[in-house]
N, C-alpha and C positions, 0 to 999 in steps of 0.2 A: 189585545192580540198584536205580536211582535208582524212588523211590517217586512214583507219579502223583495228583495231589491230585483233588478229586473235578471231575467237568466240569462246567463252567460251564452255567446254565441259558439257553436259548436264548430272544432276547429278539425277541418282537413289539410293533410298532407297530401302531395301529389308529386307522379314519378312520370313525366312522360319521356319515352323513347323512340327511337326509329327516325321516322323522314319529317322535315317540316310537311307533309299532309299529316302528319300523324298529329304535331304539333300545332296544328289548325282545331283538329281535333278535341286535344287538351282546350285548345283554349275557349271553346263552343262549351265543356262542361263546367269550367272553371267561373265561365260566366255566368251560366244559370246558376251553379252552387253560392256562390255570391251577390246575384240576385233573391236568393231565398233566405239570406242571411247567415251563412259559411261563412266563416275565417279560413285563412290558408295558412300553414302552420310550415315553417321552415324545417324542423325536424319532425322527424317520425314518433317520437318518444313523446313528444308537448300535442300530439294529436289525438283527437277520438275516434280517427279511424284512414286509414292511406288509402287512394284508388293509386292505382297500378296501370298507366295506358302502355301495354305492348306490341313488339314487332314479332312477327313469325317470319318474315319473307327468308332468311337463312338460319341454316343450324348455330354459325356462334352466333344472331341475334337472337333465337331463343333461347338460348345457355344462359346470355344476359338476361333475358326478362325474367327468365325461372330465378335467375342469382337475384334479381330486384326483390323479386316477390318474397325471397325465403329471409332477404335483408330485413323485410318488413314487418314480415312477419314475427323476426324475432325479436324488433325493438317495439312493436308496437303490440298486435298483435289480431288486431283488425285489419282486414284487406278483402278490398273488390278491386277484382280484375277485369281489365276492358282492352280494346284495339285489339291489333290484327289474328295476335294467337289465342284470344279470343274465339275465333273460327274453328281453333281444334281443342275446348273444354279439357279431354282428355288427359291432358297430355301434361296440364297442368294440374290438375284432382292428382294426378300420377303421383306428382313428385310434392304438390303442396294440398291434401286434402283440407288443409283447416282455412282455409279462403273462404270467405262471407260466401259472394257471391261472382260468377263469369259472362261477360258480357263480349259482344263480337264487335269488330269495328263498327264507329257508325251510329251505334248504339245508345244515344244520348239517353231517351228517357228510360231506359233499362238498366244503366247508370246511376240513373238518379232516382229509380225508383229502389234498386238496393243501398243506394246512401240512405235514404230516406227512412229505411226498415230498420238498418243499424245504428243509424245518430240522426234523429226525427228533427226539423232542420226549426232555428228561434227567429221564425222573419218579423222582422221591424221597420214597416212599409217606410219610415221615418227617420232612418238610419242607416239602412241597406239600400242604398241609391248604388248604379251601377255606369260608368260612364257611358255613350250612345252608341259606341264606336266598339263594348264589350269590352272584356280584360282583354289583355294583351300577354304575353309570355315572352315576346321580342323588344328586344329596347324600342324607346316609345319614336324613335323616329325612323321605324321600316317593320311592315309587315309582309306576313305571309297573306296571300289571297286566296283562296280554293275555288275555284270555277265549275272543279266537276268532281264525281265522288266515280271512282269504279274504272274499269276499263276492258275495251271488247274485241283487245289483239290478244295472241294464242301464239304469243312465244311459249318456246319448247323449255326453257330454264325458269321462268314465272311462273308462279302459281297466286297472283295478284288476284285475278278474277275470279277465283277460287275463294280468297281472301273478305275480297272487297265488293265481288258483281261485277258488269257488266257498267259502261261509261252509262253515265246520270249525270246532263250537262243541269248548272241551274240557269234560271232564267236572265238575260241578259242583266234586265233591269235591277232585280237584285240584287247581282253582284257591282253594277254602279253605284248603287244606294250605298251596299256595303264602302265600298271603295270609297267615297263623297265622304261619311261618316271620318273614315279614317284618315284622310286628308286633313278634313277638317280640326281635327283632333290631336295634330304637328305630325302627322307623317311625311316622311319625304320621299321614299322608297316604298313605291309597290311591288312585291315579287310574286307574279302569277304564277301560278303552281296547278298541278292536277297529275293525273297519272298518263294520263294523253292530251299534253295539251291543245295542239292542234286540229284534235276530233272534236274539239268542243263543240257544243248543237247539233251534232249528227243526231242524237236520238229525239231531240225536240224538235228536229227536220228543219232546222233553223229559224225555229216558231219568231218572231218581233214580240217584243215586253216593252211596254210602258218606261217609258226614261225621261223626265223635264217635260220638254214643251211637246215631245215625241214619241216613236219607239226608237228599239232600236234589234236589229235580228242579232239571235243567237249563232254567231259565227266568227271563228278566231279572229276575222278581220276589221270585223265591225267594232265587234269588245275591245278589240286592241287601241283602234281609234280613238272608242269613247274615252277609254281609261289615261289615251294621251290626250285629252282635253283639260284636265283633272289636275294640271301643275305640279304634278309629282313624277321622278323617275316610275318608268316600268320596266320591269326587267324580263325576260319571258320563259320559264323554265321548262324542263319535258318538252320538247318542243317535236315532235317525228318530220321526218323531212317529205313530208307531204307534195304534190307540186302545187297546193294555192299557198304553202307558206313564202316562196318567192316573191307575193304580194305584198309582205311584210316593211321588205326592205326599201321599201319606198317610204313607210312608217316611218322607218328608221332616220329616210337623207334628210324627212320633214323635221326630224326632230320630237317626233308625236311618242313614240319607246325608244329604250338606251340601245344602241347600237350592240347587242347581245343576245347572241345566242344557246341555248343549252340546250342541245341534239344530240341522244343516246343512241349513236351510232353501233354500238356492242362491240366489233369489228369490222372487216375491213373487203375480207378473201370470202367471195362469191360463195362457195362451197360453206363454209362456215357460217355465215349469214342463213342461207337456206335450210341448213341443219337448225338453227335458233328459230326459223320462219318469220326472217327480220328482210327488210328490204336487199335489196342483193344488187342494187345497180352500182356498182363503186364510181366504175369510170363516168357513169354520170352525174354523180356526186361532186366527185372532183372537177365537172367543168361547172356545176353549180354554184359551189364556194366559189372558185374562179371570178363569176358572173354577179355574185353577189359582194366580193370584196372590189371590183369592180365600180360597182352601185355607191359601197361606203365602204372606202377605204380603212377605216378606222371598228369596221369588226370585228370586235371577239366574239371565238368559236368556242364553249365550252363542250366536252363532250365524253361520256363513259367509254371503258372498253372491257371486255373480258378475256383474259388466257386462259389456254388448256380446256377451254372448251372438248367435248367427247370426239375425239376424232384430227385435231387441229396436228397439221404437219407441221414440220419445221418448213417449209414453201408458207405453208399458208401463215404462220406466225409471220415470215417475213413479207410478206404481202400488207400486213397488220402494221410492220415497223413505215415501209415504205408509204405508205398511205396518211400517217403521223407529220413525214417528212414533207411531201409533195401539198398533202391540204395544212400545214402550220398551224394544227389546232394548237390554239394558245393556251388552253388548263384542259386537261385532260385526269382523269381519275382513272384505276387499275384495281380491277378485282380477281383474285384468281380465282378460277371455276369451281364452286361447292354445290356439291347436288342437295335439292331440296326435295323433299318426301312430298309426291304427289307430284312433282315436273315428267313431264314427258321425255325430257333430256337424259333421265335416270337411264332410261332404256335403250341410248345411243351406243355402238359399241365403242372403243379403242380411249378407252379413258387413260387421261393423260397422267404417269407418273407426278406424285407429289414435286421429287426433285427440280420436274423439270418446269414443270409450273411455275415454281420457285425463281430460277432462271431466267426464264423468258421475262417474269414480273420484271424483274430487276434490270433486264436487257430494255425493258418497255422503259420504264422509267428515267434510266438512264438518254436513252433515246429523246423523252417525250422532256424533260429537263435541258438538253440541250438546244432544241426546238421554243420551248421557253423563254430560255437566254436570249435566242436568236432574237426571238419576239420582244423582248419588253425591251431590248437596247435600241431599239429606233422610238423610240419614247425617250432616250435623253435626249434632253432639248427642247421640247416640245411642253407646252402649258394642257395639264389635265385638270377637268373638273372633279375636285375629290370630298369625298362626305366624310365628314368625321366620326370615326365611332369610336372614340377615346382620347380622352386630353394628356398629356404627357408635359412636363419640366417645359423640355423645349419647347412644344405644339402641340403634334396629337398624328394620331393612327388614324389613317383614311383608308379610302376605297376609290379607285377610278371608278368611270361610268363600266368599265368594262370588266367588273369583279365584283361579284356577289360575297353577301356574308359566311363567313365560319371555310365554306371551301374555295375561295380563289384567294387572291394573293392579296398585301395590301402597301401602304404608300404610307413613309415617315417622314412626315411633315415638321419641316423649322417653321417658326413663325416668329414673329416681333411684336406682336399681341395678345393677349388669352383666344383660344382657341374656345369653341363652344361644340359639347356633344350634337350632331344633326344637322351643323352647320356645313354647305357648300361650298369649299373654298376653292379659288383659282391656283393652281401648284406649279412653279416652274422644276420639270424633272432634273435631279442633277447627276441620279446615279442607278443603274439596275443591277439585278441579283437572277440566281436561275427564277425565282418565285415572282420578288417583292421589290419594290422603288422606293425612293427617297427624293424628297425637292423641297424647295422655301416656297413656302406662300407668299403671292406675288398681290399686289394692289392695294396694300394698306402697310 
């Protein structure tokens, strides 16, 4: 009797979209699939079957997800759909009825229990070893963190918590373990993330969890702490401007998280804020930066905004510009206002012509580009710490402490020795751009 060689491990493709939570996400199933003995298959066509993790939060990101799915569909022809549009099944049977099966964010073992049904997984306790730290989806020297799942503000343009539930902080200690692990593991860069980061432990009432020799409470401030124990940048994203995040930036002068901040302010003009049911104090805003560039001079302010919000006047757009100008936020993003099915916003009157949305975008930009410049030119001269995330002929493509991956700006490093991906180098700046710097690496 002819002998049967051992079965081949079944091989997924995978598509994730949307936000690094999303891509946290991915990488929680990509892990288990891989602990069960999954391969990950670069193309669709050499796989036995795609999952598909989606975004719904806007209409063009689910044009994309629908466009992923039907891509998938036609080279492979197996597909489970998971994340956020997920949440609306519908909508997708709509346009793709031959989808395996639809899972809603979140949704790990429902996931995998439709993988499971269409490609029965060849685990090889002996072969399928999984690193400690999980896969990774981001180059192996910066992760994404997720601290909390959900969120339980009631903006009038979100339909998040519709999506996703209500904030689910996890428990301190777990996410240091997590963090520990991925340190350990050459991370350099922690980027905490959630959808509110600064409500974190409101629903565990800021319960204490087991951490080392200790606990430690569930609350922005404490986490923040532990995580600057840890030897690694943290960076701190979603951040609401809460008044105990002011506590932070004392973090910051210690040196315990990077001098960065990412506060989704939306805009700017009282009126407009209160239509979002976003915080609406500007002027006190602005003497908080103040207060807090003050503390650490060396702040980056990251932060969103929207135009054409329902209702937004030309006063109030300029209110928006001025506000850009006076608090110097140094990276700023621009979205123009698209109504999302199920937002409350839908129902706002005086919606703003396409044209002029258009307009104001490009007014903002233009604005907030200039503001830019302003900013990154008192950095010539001055020595920044920059990570590398790409070697190049001459050196290599960095990041200051005060620029995150993929959306902030980055630093073109000369050097006079090989550069190494991950590596920290010291940069003397020698030249700025509206974005992006340039300098030689200085102490070797």
């Amino acid at each position: 009797m002819a002998e049967t060689g051992p079965k081949a491990a079944p091989r997924i493709s995978f598509v994730s979209l949307g936000c690094p939570k999303a891509l946290v996400d991915s990488e929680r199933i990509v892990t288990r699939l891989r602990a069960e003995g999954y391969e990950l298959s670069k193309t669709h066509a050499g796989a036995d079957l795609v999952v598909v993790n989606t975004c719904g939060f806007l209409d063009s990101a689910k044009a994309e997800s629908l466009n992923a799915i039907g891509e998938a569909l036609a080279e492979n022809g197996k597909v489970v759909v998971t994340g956020c549009m997920g949440a609306e099944p519908e909508d997708i049977r709509a346009a793709h009825p031959g989808v395996l099966a639809i899972t809603g964010p979140q949704q790990y073992e429902s996931v995998l229990a439709a993988v499971h049904e269409a490609v029965p997984p060849a685990h090889d306790p002996f072969l399928d070893l999984v690193p400690a730290q999980g896969v990774k989806l981001t180059p192996r020297h910066y992760a994404y963190l997720k601290i909390s799942e959900g969120c339980s503000n009631r903006c009038t343009f979100c339909i998040i918590p519709h999506l996703r539930g209500d904030l689910v902080s996890r428990p301190a200690g777990e996410v240091l373990r997590e963090a520990e692990k991925l340190v350990s593991a050459g991370v350099k860069e922690l980027l905490v993330i959630s959808q509110d980061t600064s409500a974190y432990g409101q629903d565990l009432r800021y319960a204490a969890s087991p951490w080392r020799d200790g606990e430690v409470a569930a609350r922005f401030l404490d986490l923040s702490r532990a995580l600057g124990e840890l030897g690694a940048w943290v960076r701190l994203h979603y951040v609401y401007p809460y008044p105990h995040v002011d506590g932070v930036l004392d973090l910051m002068a210690e040196g315990k998280v990077l001098p960065y901040l990412d506060i989704p302010f939306q805009h700017a003009n009282a009126e407009v804020l209160r239509r979002m049911k976003r915080p609406a104090a500007t002027e006190k805003t602005l003497a908080r930066i103040a207060a807090w560039r003050a503390r650490v001079p060396d702040l980056t302010l990251r932060s969103t905004f929207i135009v054409g919000f329902p209702g937004e006047t030309e006063a109030e757009f300029a209110d928006l510009l001025a506000f850009l100008e006076e608090a110097e936020i140094d990276r700023a993003g621009c979205f123009k206002y698209e109504p999302v099915r199920g937002a409350p916003a839908n129902e706002l009157p005086g919606a703003v012509p396409a044209e002029v949305m258009a307009e104001r975008y490009d007014r903002f930009m233009r604005t907030q580009q200039k503001v830019s410049a302003r900013r990154l030119k008192r950095k010539v001269g001055t020595r920044q710490q920059v990570i590398i995330d790409q070697v190049t002929p001459a050196g290599g493509i960095g990041r200051t402490r005060g620029d995150a991956p993929e959306i902030d700006g980055t630093v073109s490093v000369s050097a006079r020795r090989p550069l190494r991906v991950g590596e920290i180098a010291t940069v003397k700046i020698e030249a700025a751009g509206p974005y992006d710097l340039a300098g030689t690496a200085v102490g070797f």
